[in-house]
Backbone as CSV, one residue per row, in Angstrom:
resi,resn,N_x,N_y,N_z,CA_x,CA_y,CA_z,C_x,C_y,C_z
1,UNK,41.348,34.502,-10.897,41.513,35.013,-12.226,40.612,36.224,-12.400
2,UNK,40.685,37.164,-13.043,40.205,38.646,-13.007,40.000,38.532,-14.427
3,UNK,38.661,39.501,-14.455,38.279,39.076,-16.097,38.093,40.602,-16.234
4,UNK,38.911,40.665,-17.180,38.716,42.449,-17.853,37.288,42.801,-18.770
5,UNK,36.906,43.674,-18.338,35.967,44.614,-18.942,36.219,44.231,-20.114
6,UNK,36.736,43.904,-21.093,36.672,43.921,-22.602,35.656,42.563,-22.335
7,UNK,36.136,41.393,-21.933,35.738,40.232,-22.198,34.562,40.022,-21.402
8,UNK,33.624,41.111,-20.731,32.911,40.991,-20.330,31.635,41.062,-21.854
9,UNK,30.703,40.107,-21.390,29.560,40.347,-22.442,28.622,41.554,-22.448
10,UNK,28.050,42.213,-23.682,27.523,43.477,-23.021,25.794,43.080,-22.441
11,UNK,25.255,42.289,-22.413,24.088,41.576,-22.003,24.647,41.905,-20.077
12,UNK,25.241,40.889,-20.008,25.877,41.018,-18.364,26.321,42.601,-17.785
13,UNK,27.125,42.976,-18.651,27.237,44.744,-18.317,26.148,45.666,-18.257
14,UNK,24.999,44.934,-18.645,23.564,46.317,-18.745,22.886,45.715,-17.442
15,UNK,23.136,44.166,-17.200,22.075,43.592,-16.062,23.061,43.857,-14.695
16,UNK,24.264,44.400,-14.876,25.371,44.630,-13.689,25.276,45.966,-13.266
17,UNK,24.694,46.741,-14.423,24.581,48.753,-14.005,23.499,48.649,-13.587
18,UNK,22.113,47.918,-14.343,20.787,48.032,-13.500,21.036,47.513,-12.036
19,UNK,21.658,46.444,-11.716,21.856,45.582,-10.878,22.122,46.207,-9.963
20,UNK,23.308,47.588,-9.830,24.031,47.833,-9.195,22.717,49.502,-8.658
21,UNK,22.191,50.021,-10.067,21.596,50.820,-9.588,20.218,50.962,-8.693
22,UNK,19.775,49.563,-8.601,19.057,48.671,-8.122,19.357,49.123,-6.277
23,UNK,20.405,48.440,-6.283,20.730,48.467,-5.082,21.256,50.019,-4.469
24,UNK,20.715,50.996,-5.098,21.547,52.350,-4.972,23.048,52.577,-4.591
25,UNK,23.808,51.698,-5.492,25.173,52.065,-5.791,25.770,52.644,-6.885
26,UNK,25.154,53.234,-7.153,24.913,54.466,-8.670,23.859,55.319,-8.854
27,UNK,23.916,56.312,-9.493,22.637,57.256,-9.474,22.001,56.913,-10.339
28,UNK,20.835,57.556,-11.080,20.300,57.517,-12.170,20.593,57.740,-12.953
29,UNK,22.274,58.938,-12.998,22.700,59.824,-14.190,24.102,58.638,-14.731
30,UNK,24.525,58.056,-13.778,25.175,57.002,-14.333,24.856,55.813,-14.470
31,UNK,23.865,55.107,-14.429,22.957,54.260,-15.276,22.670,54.925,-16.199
32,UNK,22.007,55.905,-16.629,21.972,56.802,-17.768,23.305,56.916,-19.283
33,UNK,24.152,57.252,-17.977,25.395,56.997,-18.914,25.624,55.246,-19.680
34,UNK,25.804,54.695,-18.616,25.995,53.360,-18.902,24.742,52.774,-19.779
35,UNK,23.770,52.986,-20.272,22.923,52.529,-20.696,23.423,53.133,-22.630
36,UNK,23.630,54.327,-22.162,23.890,55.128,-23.820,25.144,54.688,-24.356
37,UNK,26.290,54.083,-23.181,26.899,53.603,-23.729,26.775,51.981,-24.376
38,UNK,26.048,51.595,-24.206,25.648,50.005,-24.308,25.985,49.720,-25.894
39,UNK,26.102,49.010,-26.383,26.482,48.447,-27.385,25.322,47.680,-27.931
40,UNK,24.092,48.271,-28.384,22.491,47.897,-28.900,22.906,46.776,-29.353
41,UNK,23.894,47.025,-30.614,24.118,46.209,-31.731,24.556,44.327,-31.251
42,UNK,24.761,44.458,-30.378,25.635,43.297,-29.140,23.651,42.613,-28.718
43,UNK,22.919,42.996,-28.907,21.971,42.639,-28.157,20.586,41.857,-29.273
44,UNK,19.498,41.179,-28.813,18.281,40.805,-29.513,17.576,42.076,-30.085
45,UNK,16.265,41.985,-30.435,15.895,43.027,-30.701,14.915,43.388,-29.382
46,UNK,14.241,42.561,-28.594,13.484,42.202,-27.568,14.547,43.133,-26.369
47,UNK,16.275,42.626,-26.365,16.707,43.047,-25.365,17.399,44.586,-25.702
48,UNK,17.175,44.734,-26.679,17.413,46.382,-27.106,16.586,47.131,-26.787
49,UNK,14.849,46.891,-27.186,13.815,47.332,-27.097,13.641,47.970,-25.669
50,UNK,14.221,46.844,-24.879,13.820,47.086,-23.298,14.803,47.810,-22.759
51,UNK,16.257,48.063,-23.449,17.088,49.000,-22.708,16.584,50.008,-23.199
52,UNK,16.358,50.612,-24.458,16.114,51.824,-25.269,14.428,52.430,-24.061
53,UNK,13.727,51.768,-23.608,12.565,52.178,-22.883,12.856,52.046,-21.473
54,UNK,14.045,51.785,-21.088,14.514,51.853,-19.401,15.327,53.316,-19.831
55,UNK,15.889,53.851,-20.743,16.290,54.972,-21.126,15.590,56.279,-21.117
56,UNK,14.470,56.044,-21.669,13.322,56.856,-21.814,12.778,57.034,-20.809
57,UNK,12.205,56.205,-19.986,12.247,56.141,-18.484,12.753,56.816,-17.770
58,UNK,14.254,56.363,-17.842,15.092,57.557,-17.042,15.081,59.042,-17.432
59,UNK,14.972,58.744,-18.526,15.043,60.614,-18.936,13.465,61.656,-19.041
60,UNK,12.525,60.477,-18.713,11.187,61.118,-18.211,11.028,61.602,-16.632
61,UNK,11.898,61.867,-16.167,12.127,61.969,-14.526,10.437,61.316,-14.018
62,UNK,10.364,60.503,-14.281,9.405,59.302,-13.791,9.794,58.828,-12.031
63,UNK,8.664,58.858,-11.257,9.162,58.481,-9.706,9.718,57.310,-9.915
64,UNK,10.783,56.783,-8.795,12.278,56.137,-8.571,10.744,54.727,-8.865
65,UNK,10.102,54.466,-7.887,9.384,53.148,-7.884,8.697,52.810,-9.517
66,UNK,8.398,54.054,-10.470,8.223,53.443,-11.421,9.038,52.945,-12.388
67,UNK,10.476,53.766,-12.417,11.429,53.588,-12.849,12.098,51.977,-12.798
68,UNK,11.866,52.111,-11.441,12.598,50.764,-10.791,11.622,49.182,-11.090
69,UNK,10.664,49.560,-11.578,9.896,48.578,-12.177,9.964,48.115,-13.722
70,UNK,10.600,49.119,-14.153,10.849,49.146,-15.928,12.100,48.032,-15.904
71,UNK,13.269,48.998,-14.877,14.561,48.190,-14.879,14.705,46.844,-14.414
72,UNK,13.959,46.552,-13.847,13.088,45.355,-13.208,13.340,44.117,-14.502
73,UNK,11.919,44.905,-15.251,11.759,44.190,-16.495,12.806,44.096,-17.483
74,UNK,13.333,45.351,-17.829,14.822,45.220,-18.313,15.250,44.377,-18.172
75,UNK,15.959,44.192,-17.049,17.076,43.368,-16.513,16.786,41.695,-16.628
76,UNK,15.455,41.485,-16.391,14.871,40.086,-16.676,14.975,40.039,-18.366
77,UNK,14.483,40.450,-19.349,14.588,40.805,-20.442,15.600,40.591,-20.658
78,UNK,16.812,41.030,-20.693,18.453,41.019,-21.328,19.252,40.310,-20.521
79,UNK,18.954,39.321,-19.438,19.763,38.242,-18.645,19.070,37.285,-19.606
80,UNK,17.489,37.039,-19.741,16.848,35.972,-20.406,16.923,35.673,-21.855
81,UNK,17.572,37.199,-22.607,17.459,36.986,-24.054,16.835,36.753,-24.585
């Protein structure tokens, strides 16, 4: 069974772009994208907080290892709620 992008939760879609950019199967500029597209409103305030500063992050051209420590936390953050 194949589950369409709509019915995906947006919690799982932010921990699936970090996830993916994690593993360098995306750049930074599309995690970037995917992050602005996120749907805040869909989220805690805890797991907003932490995408909105993995954002900032990215757009501080901050080295990849510090970056990758934010998204880190992110991603634990908005899987854990």
């Amino acid at each position: 069974m194949s589950t369409s992008p709509e019915s995906i939760r947006e919690d799982d879609r932010i921990v699936n772009s970090i996830s993916r950019w994690l593993a360098r199967h995306i750049s930074e500029a599309e995690l970037g994208s995917e992050l602005e597209a996120a749907d805040l409103e869909q989220l805690g305030p805890d797991q907003a907080e932490a995408v909105l500063e993995l954002q900032n992050e990215l757009g501080a051209a901050t080295e990849r290892a510090g970056v990758e420590m934010v998204a880190r936390e992110t991603m634990e953050t908005v899987a854990l709620g």
